[in-house]
N, C-alpha and C positions, 0 to 999 in steps of 0.2 A: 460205830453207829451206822445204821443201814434201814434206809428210807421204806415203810413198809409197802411192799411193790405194788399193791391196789391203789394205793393213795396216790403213787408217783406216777402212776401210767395217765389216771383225771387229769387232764391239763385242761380243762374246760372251767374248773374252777380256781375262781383268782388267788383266795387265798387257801394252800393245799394242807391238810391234817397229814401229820409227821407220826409213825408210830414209831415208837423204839424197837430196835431188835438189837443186840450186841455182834459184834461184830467178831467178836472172841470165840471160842469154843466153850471157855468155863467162865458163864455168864454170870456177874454178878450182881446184875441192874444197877451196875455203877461202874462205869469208863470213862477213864481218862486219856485224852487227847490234846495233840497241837494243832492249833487253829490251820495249820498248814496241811495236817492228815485229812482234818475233814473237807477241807478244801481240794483235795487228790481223789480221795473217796468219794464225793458226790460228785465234781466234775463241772464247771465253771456254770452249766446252764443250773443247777441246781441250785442255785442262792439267788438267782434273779429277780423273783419274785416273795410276796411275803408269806410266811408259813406259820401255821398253828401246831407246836409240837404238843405231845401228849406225854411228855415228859419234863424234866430239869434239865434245864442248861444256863452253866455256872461258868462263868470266864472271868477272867483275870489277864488284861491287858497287857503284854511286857513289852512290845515295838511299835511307829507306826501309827495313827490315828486315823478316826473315818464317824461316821455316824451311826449311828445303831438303831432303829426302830423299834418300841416295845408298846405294843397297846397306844399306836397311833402318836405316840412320843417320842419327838427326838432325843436324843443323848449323843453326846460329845463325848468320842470315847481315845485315850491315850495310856501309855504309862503308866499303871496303878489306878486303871477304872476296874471297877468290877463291876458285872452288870449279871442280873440273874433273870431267866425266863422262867415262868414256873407254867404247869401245862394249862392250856385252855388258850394261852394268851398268843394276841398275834407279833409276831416279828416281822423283820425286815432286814437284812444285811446291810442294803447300802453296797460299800467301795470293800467287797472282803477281804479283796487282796493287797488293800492298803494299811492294817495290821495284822499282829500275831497275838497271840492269846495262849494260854493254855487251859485247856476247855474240860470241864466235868458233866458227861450227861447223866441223871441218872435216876430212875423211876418214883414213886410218890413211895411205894412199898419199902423203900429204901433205910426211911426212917422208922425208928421203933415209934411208938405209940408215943412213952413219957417223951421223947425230943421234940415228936411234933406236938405235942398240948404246948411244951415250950416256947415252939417258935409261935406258935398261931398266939399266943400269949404277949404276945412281944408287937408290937407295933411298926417296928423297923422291919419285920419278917413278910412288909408287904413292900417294902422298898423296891426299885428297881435299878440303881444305878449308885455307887459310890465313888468319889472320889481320892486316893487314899495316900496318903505320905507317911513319913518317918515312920515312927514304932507301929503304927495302926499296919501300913503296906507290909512291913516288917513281920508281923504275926500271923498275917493272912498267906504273903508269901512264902513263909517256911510251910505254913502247915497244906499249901496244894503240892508243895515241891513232897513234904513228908507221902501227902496223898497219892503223888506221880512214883514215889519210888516204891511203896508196898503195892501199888497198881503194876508196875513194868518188874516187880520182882517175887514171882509167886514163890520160891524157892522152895522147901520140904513140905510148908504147910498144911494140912488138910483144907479141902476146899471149903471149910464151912467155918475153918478160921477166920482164914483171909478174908472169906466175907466179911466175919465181924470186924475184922479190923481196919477195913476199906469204909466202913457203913460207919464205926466209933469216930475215924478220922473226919469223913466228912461233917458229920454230927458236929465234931471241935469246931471246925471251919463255918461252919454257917453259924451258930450259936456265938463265935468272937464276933463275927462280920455284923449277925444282928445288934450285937451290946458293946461296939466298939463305944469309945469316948471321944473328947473333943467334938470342932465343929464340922467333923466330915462327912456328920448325916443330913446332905441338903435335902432339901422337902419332902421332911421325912414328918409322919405325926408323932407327936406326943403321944407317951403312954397314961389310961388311966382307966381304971375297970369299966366303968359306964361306958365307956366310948368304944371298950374293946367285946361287951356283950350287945351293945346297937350295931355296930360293924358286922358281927355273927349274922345275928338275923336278919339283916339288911341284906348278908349274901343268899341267906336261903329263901327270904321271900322279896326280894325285889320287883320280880314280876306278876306278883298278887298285891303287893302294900305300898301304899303312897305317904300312905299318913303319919305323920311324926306321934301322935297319938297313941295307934295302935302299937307301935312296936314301942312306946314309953309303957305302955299295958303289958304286951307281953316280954317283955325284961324285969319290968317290978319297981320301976322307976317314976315320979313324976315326968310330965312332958319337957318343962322348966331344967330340971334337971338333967335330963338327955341334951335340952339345947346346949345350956352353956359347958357340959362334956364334949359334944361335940365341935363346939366352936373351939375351946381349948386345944383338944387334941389332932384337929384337920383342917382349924383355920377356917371354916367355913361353917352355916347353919345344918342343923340336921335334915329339914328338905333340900336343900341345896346337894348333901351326901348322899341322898337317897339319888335323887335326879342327876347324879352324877354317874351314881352304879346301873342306871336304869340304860343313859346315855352310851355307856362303855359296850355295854350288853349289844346296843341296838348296832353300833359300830362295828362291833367282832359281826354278827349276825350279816350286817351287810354288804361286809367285803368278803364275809368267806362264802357263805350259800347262794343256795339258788332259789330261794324261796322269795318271793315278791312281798313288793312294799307292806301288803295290807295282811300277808301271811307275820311279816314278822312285828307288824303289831301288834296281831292277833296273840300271837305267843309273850310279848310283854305285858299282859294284859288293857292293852287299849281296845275300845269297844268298837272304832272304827281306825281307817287309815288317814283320815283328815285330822283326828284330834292326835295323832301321831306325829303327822309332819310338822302340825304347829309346834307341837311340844320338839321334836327332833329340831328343827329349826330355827328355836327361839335360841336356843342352847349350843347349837354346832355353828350357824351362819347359814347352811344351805339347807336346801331340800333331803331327805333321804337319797331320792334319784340321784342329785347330783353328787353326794358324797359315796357313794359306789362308783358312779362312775368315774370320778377320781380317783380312787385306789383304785378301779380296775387299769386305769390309762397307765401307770407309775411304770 
């Protein structure tokens, strides 16, 4: 994996956009690494600060612990953590040299079409962080090791095999990981179609739609019914979900660009940058300013 050189040269911005490039000759938008390669390969200053990849990355913990940042969220990572980035989102290393991992990057193009209706289908597919022991760790871990060894062994194959069969394996792996059993899925939602077609369009219009209303309209739902789906499946009310996506949005926005307070209202759809901050502020503790300038100081 190889930081794409425009992006890594900006050091003006805090949090930097990561493209993928392979780092292979026969690119298969899917590599596999030890936490230890990438940590040789980038070179100590390059985990310092926190990054926006435009890609997946899929790790699985085997030594070691430290904390992992995802979307302004800690996680405790050891031993059978699996944590996954998916792109857009911000990270943070943390202590990287205080475990090992073994690490799967690999592009959104990756998955076929029906796998990804599946995952997006699945509720745990928005998870970021598992815990895992006995049979669960067991399943997951044979099948990156199976993925490590058709990765590190191209042997006769034509190269549009090995794709496939880099691309089927990973498919396996995410797909157990999302429907594993037991209680290893902590705060994870519940599945259930209402809540998974309001979740949709909540991502596509968040920063046009407030109203629990409209988007009970445009799903085909009463409003009533969207709540208690909602509440069921995320623990919390359907405004409270919406103002939460709205919240995440303004979060990413403010630690990675350079755009000013009232630009990135603007772009959430707030009319000014005062009914912004209230709203920003009700919801986070601080000001917008000061929550940049936080993540900027880190």
């Amino acid at each position: 994996m190889k930081m794409s050189p425009e992006l890594v040269k900006n050091r003006q911005v805090p949090v930097r956009d990561v493209g993928y490039a392979s780092s292979v000759a026969d690119a298969t938008e899917i590599e596999v690494l030890s936490l230890d390669t990438i940590r040789i390969n980038g070179g100590s200053a390059e985990f310092v600060g926190p990054q926006r990849p435009q890609f997946h990355l899929l790790a699985l913990v085997t030594e070691g612990s430290a904390l992992h940042t995802i979307d302004f969220v800690n996680y405790a990572v050891s031993p059978g953590t699996v944590f996954w980035v998916r792109p857009g989102q911000v990270q943070q290393w943390g202590r990287i040299q205080d475990f090992e991992a073994m690490v799967v990057l690999f592009t959104p193009s990756s998955l076929d079409a029906v796998s990804q209706q599946l995952l997006d289908g699945n509720a745990h597919s928005r998870q970021a962080a598992w815990q895992l022991s006995g049979e669960n760790l067991e399943t997951i871990s044979t099948g990156m090791k199976h993925l490590n060894l058709n990765y590190g062994c191209p042997d006769t194959s034509a190269p549009v095999v090995r794709a496939a069969i880099l691309r089927h394996t990973l498919t396996a792996i995410l797909l157990k990981l999302t429907h594993l059993g037991g209680q290893e899925q902590s705060s994870v939602l519940a599945h259930n179609d209402v809540f998974e077609r309001f979740h949709a369009v909540v991502e596509r219009d968040f920063a046009t739609v407030r109203s629990v209303s409209e988007y009970a309209n445009k799903i085909g739902y009463s409003e009533k019914t969207v709540l208690r789906a909602t509440r069921a499946a995320a623990g919390m009310t359907a405004k409270q979900y919406i103002d939460q996506r709205v919240v995440l949005e303004a979060k990413r926005l403010l630690s990675f660009g350079t755009d000013t307070v009232t630009q990135v209202a603007s772009k959430l759809g707030f009319d000014d940058s005062a009914n912004f901050t209230k709203f920003f502020a009700t919801r986070v503790g601080v000001s917008p300013l000061t929550f940049r300038q936080d993540v900027r100081a880190r």
